[in-house]
C-alpha positions in Angstrom: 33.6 35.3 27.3 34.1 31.3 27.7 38.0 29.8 27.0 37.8 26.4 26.2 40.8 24.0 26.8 41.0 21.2 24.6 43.7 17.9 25.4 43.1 16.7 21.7 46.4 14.1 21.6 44.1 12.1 24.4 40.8 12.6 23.1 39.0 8.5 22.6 36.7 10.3 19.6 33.9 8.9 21.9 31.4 11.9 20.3 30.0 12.9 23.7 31.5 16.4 23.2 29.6 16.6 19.6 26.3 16.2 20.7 26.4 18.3 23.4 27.7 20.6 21.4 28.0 20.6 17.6 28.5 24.1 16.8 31.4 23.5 18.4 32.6 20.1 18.0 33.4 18.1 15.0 34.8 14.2 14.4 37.9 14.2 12.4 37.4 11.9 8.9 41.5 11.4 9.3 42.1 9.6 12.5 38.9 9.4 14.9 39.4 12.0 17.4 37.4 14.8 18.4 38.3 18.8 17.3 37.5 22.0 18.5 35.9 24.1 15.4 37.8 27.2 14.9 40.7 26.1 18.0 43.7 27.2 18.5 46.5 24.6 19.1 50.3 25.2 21.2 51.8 22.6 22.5 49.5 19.6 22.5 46.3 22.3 24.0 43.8 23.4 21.8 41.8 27.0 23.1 39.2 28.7 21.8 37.4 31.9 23.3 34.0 31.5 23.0 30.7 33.7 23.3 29.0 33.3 26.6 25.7 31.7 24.6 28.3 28.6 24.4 29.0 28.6 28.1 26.4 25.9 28.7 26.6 23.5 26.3 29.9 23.4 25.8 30.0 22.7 29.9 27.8 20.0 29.3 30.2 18.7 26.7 32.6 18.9 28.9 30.9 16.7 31.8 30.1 14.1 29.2 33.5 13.5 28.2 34.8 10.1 30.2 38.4 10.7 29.6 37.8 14.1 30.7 40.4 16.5 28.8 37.7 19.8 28.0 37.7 21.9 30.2 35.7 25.2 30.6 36.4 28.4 32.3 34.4 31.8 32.9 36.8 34.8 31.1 
């Protein structure tokens, strides 16, 4: 399984994450930044667990992000 750690409240809605990764990734319509599809937020972190057939792209979406506030971790 794959966590992914999410620091939406800085998030630049730069859309690096989204192409990487769009099965995962979505732009919010509301205010411009970034979400994690299907994330769960507590206190300003958004996690979701993940299949391992995510582990790649979603580390590539990660490494794309310049502010960078994804991270990625091996479950």
């Amino acid at each position: 399984m794959v966590r992914i750690l999410f620091y939406r409240q800085k998030c630049i809605g730069c859309n690096a994450c989204v192409e990487a990764a769009p099965e995962r990734w979505r732009v919010s319509k509301k205010d411009g930044r970034c979400n994690l599809i299907n994330g769960k937020e507590n206190k300003g972190i958004h996690k979701a667990i993940v299949n391992m057939d995510e582990y790649e792209p979603n580390l590539q979406a990660a490494a794309n992000c310049p502010v960078k506030i994804i991270q990625v971790q091996l479950v």
